[in-house]
N, C-alpha and C positions, 0 to 999 in steps of 0.2 A: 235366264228366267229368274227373276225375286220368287224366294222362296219363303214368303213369313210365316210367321206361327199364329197358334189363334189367344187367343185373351182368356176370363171365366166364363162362366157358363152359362155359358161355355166363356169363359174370358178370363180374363190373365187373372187369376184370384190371388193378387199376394199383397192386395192393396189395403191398408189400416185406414179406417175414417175419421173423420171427424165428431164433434155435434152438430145436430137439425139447425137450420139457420131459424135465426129470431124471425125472420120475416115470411114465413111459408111453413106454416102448421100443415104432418101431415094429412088430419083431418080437416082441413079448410074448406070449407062448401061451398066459396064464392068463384073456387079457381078450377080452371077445367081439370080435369083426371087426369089427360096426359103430361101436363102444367105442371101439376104436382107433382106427379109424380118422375118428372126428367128433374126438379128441381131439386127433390130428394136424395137423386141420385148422385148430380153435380156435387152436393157437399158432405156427399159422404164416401166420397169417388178422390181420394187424394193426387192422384194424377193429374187430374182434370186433365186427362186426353182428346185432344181435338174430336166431335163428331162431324161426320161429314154428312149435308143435306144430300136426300134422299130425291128421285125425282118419282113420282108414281101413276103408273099408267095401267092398267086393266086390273087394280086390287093388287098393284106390286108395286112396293119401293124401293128402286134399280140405283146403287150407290155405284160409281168405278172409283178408282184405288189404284193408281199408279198398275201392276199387272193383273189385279184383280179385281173382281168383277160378284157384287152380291144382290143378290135375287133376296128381298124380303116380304114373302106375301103378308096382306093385311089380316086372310084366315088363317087363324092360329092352327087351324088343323090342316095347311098344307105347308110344306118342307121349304126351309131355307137353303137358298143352289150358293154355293162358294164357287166361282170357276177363276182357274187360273188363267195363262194367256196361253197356253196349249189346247184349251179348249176341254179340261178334266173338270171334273166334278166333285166336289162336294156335298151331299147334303146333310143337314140336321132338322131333328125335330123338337120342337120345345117341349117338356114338361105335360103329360098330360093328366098330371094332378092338380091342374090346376084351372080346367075346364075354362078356357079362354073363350073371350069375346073377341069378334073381330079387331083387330088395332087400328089406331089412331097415331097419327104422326104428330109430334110437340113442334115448337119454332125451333128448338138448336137439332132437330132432326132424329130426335129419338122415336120409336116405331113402340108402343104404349099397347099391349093386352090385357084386360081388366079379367078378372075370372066374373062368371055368370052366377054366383053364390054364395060371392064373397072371399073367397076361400085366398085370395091374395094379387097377387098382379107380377107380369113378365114386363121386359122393357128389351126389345134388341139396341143396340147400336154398334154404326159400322164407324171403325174409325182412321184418322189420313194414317197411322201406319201402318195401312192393312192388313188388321184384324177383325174380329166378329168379338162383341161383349154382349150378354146376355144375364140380365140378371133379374133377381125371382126377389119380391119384396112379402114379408111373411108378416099380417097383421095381426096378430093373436096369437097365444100358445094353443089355442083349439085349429089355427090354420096347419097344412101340410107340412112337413120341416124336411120332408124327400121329396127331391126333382130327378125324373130320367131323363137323360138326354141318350139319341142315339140317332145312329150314320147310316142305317142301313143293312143288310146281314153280309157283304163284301167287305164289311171295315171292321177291323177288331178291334178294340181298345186295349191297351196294357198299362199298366199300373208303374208307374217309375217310383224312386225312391222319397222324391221330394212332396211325393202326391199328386206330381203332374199325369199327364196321361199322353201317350203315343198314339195313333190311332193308324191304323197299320192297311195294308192292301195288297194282294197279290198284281205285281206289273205280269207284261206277256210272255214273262221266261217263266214263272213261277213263284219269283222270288219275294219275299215281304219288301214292302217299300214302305218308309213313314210318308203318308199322305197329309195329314196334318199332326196339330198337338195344343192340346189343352192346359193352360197353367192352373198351377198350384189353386186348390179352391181356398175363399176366403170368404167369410161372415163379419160384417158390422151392426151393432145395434144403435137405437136412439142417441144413445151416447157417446156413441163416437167407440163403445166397445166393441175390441171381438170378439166372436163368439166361435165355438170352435166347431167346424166341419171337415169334412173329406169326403173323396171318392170311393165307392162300390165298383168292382166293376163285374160284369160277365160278359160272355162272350160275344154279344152286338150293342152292348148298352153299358152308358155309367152314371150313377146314380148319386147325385148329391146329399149328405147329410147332415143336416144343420143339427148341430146339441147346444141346447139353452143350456142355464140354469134359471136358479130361481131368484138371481140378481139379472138378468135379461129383460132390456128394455125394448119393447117393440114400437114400430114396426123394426122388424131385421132386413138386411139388403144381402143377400148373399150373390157372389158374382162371378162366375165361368168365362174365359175367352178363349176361343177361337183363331188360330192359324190355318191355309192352308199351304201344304207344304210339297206338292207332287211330285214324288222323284227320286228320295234321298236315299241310297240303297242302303238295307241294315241288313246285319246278321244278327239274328237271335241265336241264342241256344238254352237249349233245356235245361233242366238242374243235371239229367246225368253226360250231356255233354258239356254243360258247363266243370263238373268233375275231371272229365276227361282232359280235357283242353288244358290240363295244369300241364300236362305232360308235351314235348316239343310233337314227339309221333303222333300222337291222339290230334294234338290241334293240327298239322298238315294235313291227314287225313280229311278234317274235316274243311279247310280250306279248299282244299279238290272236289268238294260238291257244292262251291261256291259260283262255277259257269264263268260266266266272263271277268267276275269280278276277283276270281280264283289266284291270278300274278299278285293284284295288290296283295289280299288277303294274305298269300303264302310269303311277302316280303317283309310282315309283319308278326312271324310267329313269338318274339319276345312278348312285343304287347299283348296278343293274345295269350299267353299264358300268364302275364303277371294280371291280366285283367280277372282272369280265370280265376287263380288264387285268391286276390279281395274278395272278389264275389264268394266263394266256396266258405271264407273266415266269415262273412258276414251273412252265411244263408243266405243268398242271395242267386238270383242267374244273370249273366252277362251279355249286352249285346254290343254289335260293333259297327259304328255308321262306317261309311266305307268310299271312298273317295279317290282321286288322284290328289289331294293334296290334304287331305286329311284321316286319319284313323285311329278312331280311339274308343275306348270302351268305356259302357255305360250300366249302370245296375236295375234289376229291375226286382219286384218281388215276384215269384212263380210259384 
């Protein structure tokens, strides 16, 4: 089973823009709103990642993705479904600072929510490497500059180092499993500058932060992606088992309440204690995806 990740925001936010093309002011009154606003996107979207057209059938537009599969209703206020080809679920909900209007689908297939007050505009798109990008376009320093996103009260979010986000799930043993994961968030303004953001998180929701200054050219496009990833078995540990784990006794120990994943775990107690160590110099706590053919540790802030 393909396992992707998701993009900012929810979509891969590591993307620097450009400047607004000469040719589509974002105030332009003659072009339709989701027009403009997918074409804002496109050039200040360095990637320019393929969007894949959308087909839509009862106020949903149903993209497939190679093993994935995304459910985009056109009411802002009901959930976006990510399913894998196992048949798991996904959901997210967009932003509700932002008091959306029903969407509008553009020609390159972008999914267009206008807010009902002004207050700014969401844009989903799905794209051929199967991921989800989501991004919140901010007209004003009077508009919103926090977006929540959240999965549900079964998915945790956790905070990685680089600002990305895990976003986690008990499978049928107990165990946390990374179900998806969120890239690094990322802000452009009019100019093609960035603007600097990050994630909030607590414990079913994470929250975007856009910070202007007072050279900040609006409108801003800040932009979250989405992966869904079901399966991928991880070991977290706390900060005081992350302490523990420097020692060989402490980390077997705690490899033996790993269940079935317990052989690999305990065949790898170097790695785990030298992971243990970084983490412990860095403040930090450690976790450890876990595989027959892979294992390694990764930091997180706790």
């Amino acid at each position: 089973m393909k396992k992707p990740s998701f993009v900012t925001a929810i979509a891969g936010l590591a993307i620097m823009g450009v400047v607004l093309p000469t040719s589509v002011s974002y105030a332009e009154p003659s072009i339709e709103d989701e027009e403009r606003v997918s074409a804002l996107i496109s050039d200040l979207t360095p990637d320019h990642a393929v969007t894949l057209d959308p087909a839509v059938s009862s106020g949903t537009a149903v993209v497939e993705s190679d093993d994935v599969q995304f459910a985009i209703p056109l009411d802002a206020d009901d959930e976006i479904g990510i399913t894998d080809d196992t048949g798991e679920t996904l959901a997210l909900k967009l932003p509700a600072e932002l008091n959306l209007d029903d969407g509008k689908v553009a020609s390159d297939g972008t999914i267009v929510y206008q807010s009902n007050d002004g207050k700014g505009e969401a844009a989903v798109q799905a794209l051929a490497d199967g991921t989800l990008r989501v991004q919140t376009i901010i007209p004003n320093g009077e508009a919103p500059h926090e977006f929540t996103y959240s999965w549900g009260e079964d998915v945790t979010p956790i905070k990685n180092d680089d600002g990305s986000i895990d976003l986690l799930s008990a499978d049928s043993s107990g165990r946390d499993v990374i179900v998806g994961h969120v890239a690094s968030p990322w802000a452009v303004d009019a100019n093609g500058s960035p603007v600097d953001t990050e994630y909030v998180v607590n414990e079913t929701d994470a929250v975007q932060v856009v910070m202007p200054t007072a050279d900040t050219a609006y409108p801003v496009v800040a932009d979250p992606t989405f992966g869904h990833s079901w399966g991928i078995p991880t070991m977290y540990l706390n900060w005081s088992e992350t302490k523990s784990a420097r020692n060989a006794g402490a980390a077997a120990f705690i490899c033996a309440g790993a269940g079935p994943l317990a052989f690999i775990c305990g065949a790898n107690i170097a790695i785990i204690m030298r992971g243990a160590n970084i983490a412990v110099d860095r403040g930090q706590c450690v976790k450890y995806l876990i595989s027959p053919v892979s294992f390694g540790p990764q930091y997180y802030n706790c």
